[in-house]
C-alpha positions as CSV (number, residue, x, y, z in Angstrom):
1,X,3.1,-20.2,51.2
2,X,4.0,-17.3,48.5
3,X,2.7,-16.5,45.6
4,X,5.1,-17.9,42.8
5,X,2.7,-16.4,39.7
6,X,3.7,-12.2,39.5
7,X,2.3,-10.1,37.1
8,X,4.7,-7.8,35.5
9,X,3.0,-4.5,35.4
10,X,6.3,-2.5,35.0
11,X,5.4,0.1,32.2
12,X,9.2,0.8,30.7
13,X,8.6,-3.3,30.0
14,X,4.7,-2.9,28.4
15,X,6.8,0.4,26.6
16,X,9.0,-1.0,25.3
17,X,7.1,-3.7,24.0
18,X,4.8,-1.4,22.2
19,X,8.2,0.3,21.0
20,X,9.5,-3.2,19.4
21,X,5.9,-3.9,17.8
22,X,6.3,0.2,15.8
23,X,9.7,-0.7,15.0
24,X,8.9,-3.6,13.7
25,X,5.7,-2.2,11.6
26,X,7.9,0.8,10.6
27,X,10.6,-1.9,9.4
28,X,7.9,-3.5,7.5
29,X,6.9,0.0,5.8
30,X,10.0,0.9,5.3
31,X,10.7,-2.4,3.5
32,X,7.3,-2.1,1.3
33,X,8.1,1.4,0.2
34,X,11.6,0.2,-1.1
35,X,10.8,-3.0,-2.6
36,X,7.8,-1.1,-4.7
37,X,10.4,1.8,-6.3
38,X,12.5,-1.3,-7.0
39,X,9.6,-2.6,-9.2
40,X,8.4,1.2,-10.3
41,X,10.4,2.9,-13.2
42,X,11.5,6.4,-12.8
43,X,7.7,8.2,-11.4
44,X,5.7,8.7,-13.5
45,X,5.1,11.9,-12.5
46,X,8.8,13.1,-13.3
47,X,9.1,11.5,-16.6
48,X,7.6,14.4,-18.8
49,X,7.3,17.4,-16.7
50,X,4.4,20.4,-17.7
51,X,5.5,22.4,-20.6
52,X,4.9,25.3,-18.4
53,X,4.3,29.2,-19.8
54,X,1.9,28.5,-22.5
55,X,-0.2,31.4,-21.1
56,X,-4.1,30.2,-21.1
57,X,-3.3,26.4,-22.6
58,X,-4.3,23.5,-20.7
59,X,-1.6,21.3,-21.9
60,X,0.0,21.6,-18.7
61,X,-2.5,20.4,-16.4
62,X,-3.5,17.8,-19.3
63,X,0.3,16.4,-18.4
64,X,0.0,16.6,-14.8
65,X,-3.0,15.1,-14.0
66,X,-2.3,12.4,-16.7
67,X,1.2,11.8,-14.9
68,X,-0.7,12.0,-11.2
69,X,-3.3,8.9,-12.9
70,X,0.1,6.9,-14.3
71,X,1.7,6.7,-10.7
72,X,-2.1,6.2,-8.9
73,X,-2.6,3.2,-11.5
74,X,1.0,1.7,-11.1
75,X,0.7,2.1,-7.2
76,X,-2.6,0.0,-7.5
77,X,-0.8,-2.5,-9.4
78,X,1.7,-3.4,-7.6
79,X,0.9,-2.6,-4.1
80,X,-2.5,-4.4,-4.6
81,X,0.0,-7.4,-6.0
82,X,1.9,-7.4,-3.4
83,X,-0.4,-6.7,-0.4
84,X,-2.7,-9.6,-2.0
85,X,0.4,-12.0,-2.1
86,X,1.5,-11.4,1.6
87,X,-1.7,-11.4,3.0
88,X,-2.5,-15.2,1.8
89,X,1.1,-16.1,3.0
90,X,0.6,-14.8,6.4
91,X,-3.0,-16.5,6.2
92,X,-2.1,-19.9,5.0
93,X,0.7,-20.0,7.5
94,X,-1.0,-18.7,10.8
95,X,-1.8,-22.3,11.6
96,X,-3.1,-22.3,15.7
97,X,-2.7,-18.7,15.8
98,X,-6.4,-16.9,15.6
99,X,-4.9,-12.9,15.3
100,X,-2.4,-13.9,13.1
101,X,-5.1,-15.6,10.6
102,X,-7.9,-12.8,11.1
103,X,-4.2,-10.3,10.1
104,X,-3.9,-12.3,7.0
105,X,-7.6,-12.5,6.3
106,X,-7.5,-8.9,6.2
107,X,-4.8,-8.1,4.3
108,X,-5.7,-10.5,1.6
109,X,-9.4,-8.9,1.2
110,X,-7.8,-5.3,1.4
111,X,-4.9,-6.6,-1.5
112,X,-8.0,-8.2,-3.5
113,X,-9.7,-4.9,-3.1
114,X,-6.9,-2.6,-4.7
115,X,-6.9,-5.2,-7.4
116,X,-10.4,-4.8,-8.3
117,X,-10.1,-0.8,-7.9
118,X,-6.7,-1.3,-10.2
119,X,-9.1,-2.5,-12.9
120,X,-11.9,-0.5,-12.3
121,X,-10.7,2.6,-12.4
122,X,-9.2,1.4,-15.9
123,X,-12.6,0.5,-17.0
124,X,-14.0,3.9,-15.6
125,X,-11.2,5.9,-17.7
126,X,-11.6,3.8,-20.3
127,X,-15.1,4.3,-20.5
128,X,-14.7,8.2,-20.0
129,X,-12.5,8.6,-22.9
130,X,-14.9,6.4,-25.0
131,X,-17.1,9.3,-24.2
132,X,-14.8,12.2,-24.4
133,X,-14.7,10.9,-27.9
C-alpha cells in the first residue's frame, strides 16, 4: 500500500507562490496610485511654487508648507474614500472565507480612520487659525 497524499515541499513552488501574491499586491498598488492622480488635480504642491529670493521673508515657507497641507488633506480624502469603499466590498463579499473577512474588516476600520483624521485635522487647522487670529 503507498501513500497516495504527498506534500509538496518544493521551494521554487512555495517561491513562486509568494512571488504571485507581491505581484499581485504591487498590481494592486500600482493600481491605487494611478486611480488617485486620476481623481487629484495637478499637486498641490506644484501649483504655486515659493516665490524664492526674498532674502529674510517667510513667504516662501508660508507657500510650501501650505502646499505640503493641500496634498496631505486631499490624500486623506480620497485615499480614506477609497480605502473605506473597498474595504466594505471585500468585507460584505468574503462570505465562508474567515481571512478574507478579518482583510476587509481591516481595511474598512483603517479607511474609516483616515476619514476621521481627514476631518480632524481640518478642525485642528481650523481651530489654529481661529487662534492665529
Amino acid at each position: 500500500m503507498t501513500n497516495q497524499h504527498t506534500t509538496d515541499s518544493d521551494p521554487d513552488t512555495n517561491s513562486l507562490r509568494r512571488f504571485r501574491r507581491v505581484l499581485n499586491f504591487e498590481s494592486l498598488l500600482v493600481t491605487a496610485f494611478f486611480s488617485l492622480m486620476l481623481f487629484v488635480s495637478p499637486a498641490a504642491a506644484q501649483s504655486s511654487g515659493p516665490t524664492g529670493g526674498s532674502g529674510g521673508s517667510v513667504a516662501g515657507w508660508e507657500t510650501i508648507l501650505t502646499n505640503l497641507y493641500d496634498v496631505v488633506y486631499t490624500t486623506l480624502q480620497y485615499a480614506g474614500l477609497t480605502v473605506l469603499v473597498l474595504g466594505l466590498i471585500v468585507w460584505l463579499t468574503a462570505r465562508t472565507n474567515s481571512q478574507r473577512s478579518e482583510t476587509g474588516m481591516k481595511l474598512t476600520l483603517g479607511g474609516g480612520a483616515m476619514v476621521i483624521a481627514y476631518f480632524g485635522l481640518g478642525a485642528l487647522v481650523s481651530l489654529l487659525e481661529f487662534i492665529a487670529g
